[in-house]
One Martini backbone bead per residue (centre of mass of N, CA, C, O) as a GRO file, in nm:
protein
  387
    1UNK     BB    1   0.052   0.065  -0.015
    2UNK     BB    2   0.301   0.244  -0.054
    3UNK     BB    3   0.389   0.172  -0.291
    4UNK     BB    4   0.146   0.318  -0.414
    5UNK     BB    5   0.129   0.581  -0.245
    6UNK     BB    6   0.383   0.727  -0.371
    7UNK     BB    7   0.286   0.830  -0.653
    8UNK     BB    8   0.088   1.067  -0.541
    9UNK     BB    9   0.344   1.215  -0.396
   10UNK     BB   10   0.580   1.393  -0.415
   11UNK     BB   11   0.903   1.493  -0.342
   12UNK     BB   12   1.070   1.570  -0.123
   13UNK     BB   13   1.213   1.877  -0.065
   14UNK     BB   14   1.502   2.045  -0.032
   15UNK     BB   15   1.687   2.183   0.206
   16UNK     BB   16   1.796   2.469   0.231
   17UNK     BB   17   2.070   2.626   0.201
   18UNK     BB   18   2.283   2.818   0.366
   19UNK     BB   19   2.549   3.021   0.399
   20UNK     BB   20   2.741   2.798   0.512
   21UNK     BB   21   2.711   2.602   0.352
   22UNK     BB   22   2.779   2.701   0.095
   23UNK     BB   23   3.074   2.802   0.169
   24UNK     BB   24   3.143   2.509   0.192
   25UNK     BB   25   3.096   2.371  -0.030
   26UNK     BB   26   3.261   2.581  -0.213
   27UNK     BB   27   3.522   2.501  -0.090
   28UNK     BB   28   3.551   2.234  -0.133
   29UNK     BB   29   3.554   2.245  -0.465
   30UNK     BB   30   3.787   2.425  -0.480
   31UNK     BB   31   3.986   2.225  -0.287
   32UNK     BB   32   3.983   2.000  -0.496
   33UNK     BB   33   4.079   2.162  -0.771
   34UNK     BB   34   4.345   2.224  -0.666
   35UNK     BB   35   4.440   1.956  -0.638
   36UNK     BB   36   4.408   1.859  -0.909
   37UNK     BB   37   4.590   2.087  -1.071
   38UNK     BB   38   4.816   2.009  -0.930
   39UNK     BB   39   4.887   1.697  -0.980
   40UNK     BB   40   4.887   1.767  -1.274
   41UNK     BB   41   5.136   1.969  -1.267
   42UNK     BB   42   5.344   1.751  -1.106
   43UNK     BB   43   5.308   1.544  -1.298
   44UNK     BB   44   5.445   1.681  -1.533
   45UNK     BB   45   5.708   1.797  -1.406
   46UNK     BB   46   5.832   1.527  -1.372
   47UNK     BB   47   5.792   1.416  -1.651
   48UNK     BB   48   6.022   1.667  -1.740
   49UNK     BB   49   6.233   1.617  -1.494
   50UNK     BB   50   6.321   1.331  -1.496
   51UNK     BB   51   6.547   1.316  -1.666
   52UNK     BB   52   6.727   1.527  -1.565
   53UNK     BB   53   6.775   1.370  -1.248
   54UNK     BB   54   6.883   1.111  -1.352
   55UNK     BB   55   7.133   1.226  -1.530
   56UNK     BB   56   7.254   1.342  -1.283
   57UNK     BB   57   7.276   1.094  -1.094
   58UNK     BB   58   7.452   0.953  -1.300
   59UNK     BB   59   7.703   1.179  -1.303
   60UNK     BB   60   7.750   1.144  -1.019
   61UNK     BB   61   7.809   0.808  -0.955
   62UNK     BB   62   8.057   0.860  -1.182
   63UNK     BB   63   8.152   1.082  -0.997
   64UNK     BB   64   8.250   0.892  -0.751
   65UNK     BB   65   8.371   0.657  -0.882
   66UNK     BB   66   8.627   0.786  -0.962
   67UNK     BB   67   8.729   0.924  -0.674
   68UNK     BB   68   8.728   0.611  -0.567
   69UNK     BB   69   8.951   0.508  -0.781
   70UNK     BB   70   9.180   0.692  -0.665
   71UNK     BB   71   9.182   0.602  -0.360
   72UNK     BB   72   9.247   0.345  -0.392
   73UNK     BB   73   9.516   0.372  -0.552
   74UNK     BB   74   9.645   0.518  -0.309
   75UNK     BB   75   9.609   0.308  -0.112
   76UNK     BB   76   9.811   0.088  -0.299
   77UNK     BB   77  10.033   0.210  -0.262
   78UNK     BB   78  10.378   0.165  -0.376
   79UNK     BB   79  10.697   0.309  -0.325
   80UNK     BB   80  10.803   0.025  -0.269
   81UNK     BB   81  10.871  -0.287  -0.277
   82UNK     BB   82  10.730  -0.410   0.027
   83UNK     BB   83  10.582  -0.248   0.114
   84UNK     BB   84  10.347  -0.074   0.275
   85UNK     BB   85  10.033   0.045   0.275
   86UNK     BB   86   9.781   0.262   0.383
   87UNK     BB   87   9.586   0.015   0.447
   88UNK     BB   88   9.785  -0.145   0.638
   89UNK     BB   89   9.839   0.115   0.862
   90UNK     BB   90   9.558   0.226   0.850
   91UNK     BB   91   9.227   0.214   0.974
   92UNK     BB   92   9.096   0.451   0.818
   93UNK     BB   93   9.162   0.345   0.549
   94UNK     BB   94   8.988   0.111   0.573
   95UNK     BB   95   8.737   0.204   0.642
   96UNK     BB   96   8.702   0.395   0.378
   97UNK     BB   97   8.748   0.165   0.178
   98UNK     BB   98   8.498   0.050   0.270
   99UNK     BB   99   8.272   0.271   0.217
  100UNK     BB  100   8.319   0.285  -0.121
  101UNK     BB  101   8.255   0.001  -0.149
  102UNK     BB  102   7.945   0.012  -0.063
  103UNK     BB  103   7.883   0.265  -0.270
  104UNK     BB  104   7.967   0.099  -0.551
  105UNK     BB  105   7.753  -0.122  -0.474
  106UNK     BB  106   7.423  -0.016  -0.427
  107UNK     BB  107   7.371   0.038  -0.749
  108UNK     BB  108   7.401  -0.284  -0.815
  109UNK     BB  109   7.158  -0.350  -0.615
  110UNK     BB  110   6.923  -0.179  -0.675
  111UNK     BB  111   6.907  -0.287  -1.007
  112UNK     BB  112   6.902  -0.614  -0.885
  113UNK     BB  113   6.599  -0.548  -0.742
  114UNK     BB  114   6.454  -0.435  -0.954
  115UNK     BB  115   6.494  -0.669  -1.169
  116UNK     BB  116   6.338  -0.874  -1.044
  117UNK     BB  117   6.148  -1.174  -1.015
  118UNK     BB  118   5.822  -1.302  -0.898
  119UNK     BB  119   5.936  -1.581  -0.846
  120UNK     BB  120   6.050  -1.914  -0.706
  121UNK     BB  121   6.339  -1.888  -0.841
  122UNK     BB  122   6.453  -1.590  -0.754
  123UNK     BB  123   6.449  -1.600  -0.416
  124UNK     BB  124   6.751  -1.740  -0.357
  125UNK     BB  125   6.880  -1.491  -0.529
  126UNK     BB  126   6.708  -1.194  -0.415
  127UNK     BB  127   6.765  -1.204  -0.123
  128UNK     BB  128   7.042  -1.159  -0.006
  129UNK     BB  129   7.071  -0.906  -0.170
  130UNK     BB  130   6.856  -0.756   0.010
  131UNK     BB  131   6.998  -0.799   0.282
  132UNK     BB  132   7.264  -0.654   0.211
  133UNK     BB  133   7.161  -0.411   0.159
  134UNK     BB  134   6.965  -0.317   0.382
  135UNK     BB  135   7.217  -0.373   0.609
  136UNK     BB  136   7.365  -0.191   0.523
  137UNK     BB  137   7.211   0.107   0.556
  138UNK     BB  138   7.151   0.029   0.876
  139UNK     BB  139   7.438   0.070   0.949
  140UNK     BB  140   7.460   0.341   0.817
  141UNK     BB  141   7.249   0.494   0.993
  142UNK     BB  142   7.347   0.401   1.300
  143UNK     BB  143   7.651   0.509   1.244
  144UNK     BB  144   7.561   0.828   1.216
  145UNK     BB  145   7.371   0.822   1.501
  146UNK     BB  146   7.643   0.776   1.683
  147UNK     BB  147   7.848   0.973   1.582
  148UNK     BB  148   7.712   1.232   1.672
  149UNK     BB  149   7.686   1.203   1.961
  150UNK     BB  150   7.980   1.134   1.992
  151UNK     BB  151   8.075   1.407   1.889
  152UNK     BB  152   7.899   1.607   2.035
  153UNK     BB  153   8.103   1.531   2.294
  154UNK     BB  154   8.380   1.596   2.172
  155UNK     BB  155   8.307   1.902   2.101
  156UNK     BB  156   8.245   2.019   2.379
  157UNK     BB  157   8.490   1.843   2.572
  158UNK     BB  158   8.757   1.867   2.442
  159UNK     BB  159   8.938   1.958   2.711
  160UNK     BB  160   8.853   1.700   2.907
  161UNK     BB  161   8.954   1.489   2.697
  162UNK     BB  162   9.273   1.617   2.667
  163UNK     BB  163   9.334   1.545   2.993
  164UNK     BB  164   9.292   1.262   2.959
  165UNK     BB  165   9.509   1.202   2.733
  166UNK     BB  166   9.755   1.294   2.911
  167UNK     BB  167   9.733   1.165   3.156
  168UNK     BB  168   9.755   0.895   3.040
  169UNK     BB  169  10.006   0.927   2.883
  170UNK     BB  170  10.178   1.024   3.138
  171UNK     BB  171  10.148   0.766   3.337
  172UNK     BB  172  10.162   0.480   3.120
  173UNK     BB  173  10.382   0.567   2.925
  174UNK     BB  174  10.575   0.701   3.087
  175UNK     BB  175  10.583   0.621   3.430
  176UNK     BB  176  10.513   0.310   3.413
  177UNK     BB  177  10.763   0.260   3.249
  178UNK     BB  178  10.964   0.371   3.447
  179UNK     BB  179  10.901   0.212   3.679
  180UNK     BB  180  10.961  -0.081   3.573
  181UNK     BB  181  11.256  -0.015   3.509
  182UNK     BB  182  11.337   0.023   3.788
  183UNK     BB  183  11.250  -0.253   3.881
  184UNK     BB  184  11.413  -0.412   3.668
  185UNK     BB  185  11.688  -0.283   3.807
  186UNK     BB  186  11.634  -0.424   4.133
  187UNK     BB  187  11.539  -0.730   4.140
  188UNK     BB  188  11.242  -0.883   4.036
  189UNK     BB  189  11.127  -1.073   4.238
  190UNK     BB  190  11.416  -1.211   4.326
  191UNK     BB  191  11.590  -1.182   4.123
  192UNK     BB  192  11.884  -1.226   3.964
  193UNK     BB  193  12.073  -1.012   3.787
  194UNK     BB  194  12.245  -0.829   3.581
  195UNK     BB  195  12.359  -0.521   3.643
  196UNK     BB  196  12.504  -0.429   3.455
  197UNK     BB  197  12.287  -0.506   3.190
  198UNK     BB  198  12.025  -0.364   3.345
  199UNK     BB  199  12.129  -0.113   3.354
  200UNK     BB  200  12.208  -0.067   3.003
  201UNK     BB  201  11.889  -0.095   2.961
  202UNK     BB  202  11.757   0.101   3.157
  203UNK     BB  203  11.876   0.300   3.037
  204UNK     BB  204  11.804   0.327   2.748
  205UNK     BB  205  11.493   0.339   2.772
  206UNK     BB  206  11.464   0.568   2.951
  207UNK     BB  207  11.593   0.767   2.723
  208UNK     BB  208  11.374   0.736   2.518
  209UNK     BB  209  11.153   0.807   2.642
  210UNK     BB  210  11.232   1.090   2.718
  211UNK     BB  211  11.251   1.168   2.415
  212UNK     BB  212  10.968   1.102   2.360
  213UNK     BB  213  10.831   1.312   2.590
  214UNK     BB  214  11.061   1.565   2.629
  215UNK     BB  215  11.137   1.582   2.967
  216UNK     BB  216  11.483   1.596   2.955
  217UNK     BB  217  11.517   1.831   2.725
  218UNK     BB  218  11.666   2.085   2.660
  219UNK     BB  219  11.573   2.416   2.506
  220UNK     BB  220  11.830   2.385   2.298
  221UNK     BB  221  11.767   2.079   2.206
  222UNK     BB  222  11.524   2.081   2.087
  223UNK     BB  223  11.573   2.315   1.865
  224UNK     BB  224  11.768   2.127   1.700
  225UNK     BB  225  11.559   1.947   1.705
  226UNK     BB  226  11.274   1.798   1.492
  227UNK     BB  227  11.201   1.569   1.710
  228UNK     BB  228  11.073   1.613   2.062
  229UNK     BB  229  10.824   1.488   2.106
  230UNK     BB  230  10.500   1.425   2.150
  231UNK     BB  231  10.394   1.533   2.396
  232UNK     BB  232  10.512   1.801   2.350
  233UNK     BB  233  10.411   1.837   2.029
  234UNK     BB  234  10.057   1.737   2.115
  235UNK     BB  235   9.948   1.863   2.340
  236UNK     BB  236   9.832   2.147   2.236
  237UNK     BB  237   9.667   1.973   2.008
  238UNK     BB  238   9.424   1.785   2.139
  239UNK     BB  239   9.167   1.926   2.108
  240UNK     BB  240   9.199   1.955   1.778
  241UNK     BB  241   9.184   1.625   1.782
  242UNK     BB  242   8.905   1.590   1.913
  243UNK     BB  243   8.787   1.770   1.692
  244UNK     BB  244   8.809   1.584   1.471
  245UNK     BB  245   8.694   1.350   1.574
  246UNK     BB  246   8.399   1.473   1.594
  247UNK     BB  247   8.370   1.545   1.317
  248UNK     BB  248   8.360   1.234   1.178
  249UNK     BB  249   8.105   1.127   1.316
  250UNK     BB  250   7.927   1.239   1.089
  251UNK     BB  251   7.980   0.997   0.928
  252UNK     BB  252   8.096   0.818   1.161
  253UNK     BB  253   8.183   0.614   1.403
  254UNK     BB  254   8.361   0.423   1.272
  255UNK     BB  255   8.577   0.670   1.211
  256UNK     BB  256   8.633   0.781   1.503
  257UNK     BB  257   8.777   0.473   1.554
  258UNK     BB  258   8.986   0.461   1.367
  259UNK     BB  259   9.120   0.694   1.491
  260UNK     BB  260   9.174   0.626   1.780
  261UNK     BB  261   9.363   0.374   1.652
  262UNK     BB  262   9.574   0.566   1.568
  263UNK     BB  263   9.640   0.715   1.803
  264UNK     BB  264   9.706   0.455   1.957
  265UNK     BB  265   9.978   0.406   1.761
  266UNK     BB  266  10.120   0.669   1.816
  267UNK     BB  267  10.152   0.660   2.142
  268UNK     BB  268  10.225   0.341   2.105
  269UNK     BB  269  10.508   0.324   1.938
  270UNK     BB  270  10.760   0.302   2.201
  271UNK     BB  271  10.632  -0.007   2.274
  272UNK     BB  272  10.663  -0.137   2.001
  273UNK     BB  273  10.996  -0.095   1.972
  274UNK     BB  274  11.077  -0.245   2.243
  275UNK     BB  275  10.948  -0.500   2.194
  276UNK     BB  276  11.137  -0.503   1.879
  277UNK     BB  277  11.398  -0.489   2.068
  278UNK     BB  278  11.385  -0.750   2.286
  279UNK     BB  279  11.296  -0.953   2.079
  280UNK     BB  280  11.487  -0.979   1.922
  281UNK     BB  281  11.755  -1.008   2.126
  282UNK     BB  282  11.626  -1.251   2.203
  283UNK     BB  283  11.650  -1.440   1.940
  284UNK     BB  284  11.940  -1.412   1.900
  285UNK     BB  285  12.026  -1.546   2.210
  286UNK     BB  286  11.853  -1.800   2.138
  287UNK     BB  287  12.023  -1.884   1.890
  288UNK     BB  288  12.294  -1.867   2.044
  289UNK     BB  289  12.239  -2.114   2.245
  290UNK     BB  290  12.135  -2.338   2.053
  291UNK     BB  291  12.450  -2.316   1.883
  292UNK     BB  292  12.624  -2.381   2.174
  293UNK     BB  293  12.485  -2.626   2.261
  294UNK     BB  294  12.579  -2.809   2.023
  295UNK     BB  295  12.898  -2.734   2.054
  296UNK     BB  296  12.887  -2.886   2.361
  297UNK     BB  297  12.835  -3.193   2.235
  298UNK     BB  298  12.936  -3.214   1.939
  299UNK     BB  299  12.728  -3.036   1.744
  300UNK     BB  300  12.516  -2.973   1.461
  301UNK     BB  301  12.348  -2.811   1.169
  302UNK     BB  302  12.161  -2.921   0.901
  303UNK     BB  303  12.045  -2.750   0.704
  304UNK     BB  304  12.015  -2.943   0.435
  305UNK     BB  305  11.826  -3.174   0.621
  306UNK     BB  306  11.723  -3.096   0.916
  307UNK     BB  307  11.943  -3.157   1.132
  308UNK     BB  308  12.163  -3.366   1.393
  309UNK     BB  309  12.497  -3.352   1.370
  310UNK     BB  310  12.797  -3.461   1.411
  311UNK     BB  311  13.088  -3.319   1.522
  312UNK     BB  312  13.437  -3.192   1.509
  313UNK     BB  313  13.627  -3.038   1.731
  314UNK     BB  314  13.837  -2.806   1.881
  315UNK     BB  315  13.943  -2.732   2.120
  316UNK     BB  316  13.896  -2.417   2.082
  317UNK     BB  317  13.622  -2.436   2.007
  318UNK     BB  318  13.516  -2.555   2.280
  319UNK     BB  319  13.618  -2.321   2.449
  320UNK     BB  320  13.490  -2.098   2.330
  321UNK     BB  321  13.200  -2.196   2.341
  322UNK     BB  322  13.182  -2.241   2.655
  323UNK     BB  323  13.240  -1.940   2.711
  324UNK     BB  324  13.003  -1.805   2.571
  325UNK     BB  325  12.747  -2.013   2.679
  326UNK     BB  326  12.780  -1.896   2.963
  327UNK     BB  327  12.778  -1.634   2.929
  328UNK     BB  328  12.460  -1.642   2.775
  329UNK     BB  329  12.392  -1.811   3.037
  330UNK     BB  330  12.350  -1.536   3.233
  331UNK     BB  331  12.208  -1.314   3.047
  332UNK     BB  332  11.942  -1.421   2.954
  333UNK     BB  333  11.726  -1.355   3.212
  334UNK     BB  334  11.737  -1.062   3.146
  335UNK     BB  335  11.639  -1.043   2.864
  336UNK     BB  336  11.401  -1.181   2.927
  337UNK     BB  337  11.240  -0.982   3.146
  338UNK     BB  338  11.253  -0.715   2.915
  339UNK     BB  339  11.075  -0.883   2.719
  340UNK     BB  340  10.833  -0.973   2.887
  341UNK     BB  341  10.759  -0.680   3.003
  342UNK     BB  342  10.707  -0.559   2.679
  343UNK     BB  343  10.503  -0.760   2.599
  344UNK     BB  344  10.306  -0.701   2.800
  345UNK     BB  345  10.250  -0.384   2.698
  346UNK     BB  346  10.187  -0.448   2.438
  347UNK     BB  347   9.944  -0.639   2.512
  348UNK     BB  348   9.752  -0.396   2.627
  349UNK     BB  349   9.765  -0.230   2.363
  350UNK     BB  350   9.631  -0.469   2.207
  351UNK     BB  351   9.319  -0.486   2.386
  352UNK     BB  352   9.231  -0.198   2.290
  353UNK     BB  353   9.274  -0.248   1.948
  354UNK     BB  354   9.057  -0.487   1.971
  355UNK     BB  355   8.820  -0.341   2.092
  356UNK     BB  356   8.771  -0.120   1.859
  357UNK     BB  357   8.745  -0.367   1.655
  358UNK     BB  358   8.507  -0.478   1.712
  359UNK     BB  359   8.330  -0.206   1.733
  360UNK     BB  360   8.397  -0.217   1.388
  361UNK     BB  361   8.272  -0.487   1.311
  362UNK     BB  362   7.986  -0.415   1.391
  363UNK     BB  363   7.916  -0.181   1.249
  364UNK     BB  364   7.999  -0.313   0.980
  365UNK     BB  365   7.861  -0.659   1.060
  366UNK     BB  366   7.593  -0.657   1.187
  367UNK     BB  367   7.284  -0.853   1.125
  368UNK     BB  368   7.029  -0.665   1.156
  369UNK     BB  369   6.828  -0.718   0.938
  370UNK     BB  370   6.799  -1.033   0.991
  371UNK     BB  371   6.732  -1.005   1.260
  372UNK     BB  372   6.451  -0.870   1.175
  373UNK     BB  373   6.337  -1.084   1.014
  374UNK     BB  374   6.315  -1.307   1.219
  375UNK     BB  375   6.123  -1.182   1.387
  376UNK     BB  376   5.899  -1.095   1.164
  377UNK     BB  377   6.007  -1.259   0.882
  378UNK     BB  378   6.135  -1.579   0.871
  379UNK     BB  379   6.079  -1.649   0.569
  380UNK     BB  380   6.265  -1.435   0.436
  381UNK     BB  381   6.498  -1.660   0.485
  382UNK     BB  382   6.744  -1.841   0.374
  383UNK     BB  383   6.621  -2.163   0.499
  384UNK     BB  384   6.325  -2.063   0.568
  385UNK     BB  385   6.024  -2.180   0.624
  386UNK     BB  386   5.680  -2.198   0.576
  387UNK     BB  387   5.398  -2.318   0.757
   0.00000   0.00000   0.00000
């Protein structure tokens, strides 16, 4: 009955808009018409700006990587054969050409994820790739903002940064190993060595100390001298020093710590001239105490079959050997001691520049975006099927 009587009645009449109402629905499809004009003009003008700015992208692209490759070569320089290189030198060499390859490597990668298959044959080819592009740009993205972090604490504190770095210098390097070495010079832990010989060994070390740090120098000779000493020399220029290091922050975490080591193996020059002449002095020590050892028994080594024969030696010769391998079995104590000494001193070096080593090993290759992926969506990893 409604539907028959509906026919009969005309349709309710819409109520007049109001005059907010119209300004509102007016401005609405202003609002419309403009935003629609708008996206067909950014169209338009990318339609025609995007040539000109992927060929300006590729520009850029081949010079850098030509850039690349002029540092590269710098890098592998041999000034002459048997040389090492920049890069085998230098952490920060290091560093600078890993970054340089990872990205001269980017283009290359992520050309290889546009043009993937959509099936599951390039799956287990494409997915690799995908990992290590994307895990290198996160580790390169959280390793610059960790680097501000940091570059911005040693640019605000650089002089106080500077005074620790002056106190641990002249404490643990000038001080502590005076220390030492004048330890080892009155019969250390009652070992009884050779006065003479621990006397020259503990002067000859401790004057080259005292060169290195410049602090035994008159200021006629320092003026003579080209080298005066680091201590000396970088003492007044460390805040320049941590801001250099601040600054490099910005570029990346890595390249601070890159760089930190490698002040650390500037800094500690003289710990390891030392380890590297005290193990000398002992491997030659070493070496002639087991040839004198050999012609004390009335034997000798045969070089050329790698082997030990007997030999008949003459009274004298037996003699002469018998009276230097007692000389050198009782200086040997001394010399092993003050080795030893060194050995240590050089492995705290060592164990420093080990951990700034992990903690750049972890921001250039830790796997973070896999990491991402197990947690996220394990079917995406390769070797992992989803159930």
């Amino acid at each position: 009955m409604l539907q028959r009587d509906r026919q009969r009645y005309p349709p309710p009449r819409k109520r007049a808009l109001s005059v907010s109402d119209r300004v509102r629905e007016q401005a609405t499809n202003i609002s419309n018409n403009v935003l629609t004009q708008s996206r067909l003009a950014l169209k338009r003008i990318w339609i025609t700006v995007s040539p000109l700015i992927w060929n300006v992208l590729v520009i850029v692209i081949i010079f850098g990587r030509c850039l690349s490759e002029i540092v590269f070569w710098i890098m592998e320089l041999r000034l002459r054969p048997g040389w090492l290189t920049i890069k085998d030198l230098s952490v920060t060499a290091q560093q600078i050409d890993l970054r340089l390859q990872q990205t001269c490597y980017w283009p290359i990668q992520y050309m290889t994820l546009r043009k993937r298959r959509r099936d599951w044959a390039s799956i287990t080819v494409n997915h690799p790739d995908y990992i290590r592009y994307y895990n290198s740009l996160w580790l390169v993205a959280n390793d610059i903002i960790m680097g501000v972090a940091f570059g911005t604490y040693l640019i605000e504190n650089n002089e106080e940064v500077a005074k620790v770095i002056t106190w641990v210098g002249k404490t643990c390097m000038v001080e502590g190993l005076g220390r030492m070495i004048s330890w080892l010079r009155e019969w250390p832990a009652g070992l009884k060595l050779n006065n003479e010989l621990a006397a020259f060994l503990a002067e000859l070390f401790t004057y080259l100390i005292d060169f290195w740090a410049g602090t035994s120098l008159s200021t006629e000779l320092r003026y003579m001298l080209i080298w005066e000493g680091y201590v000396v020399a970088l003492q007044p220029h460390f805040p320049l020093i941590v801001t250099i290091v601040g600054y490099s922050g910005f570029i990346g975490m890595s390249l601070s710590i890159s760089m930190l080591s490698d002040i650390l193996s500037l800094l500690t020059m003289h710990i390891s001239s030392f380890y590297i002449a005290s193990a000398r002095i002992y491997d030659w020590q070493l070496s002639i105490l087991i040839s004198l050892f050999h012609l004390f028994r009335g034997k000798k080594r045969n070089v050329l079959r790698n082997r030990i024969d007997s030999c008949d030696y003459d009274l004298d010769q037996l003699l002469l050997g018998t009276i230097l391998f007692a000389l050198l079995a009782f200086l040997f104590p001394t010399v092993m001691v003050f080795y030893l000494a060194f050995a240590t001193a050089r492995a705290g070096v060592l164990v420093g520049k080990v951990v700034l080593d992990i903690c750049l090993a972890c921001l250039n290759h830790w796997p973070l975006f896999a990491l991402m992926l197990r947690v996220k969506d394990p079917a995406r990893i390769p070797g992992i099927l989803s159930h």
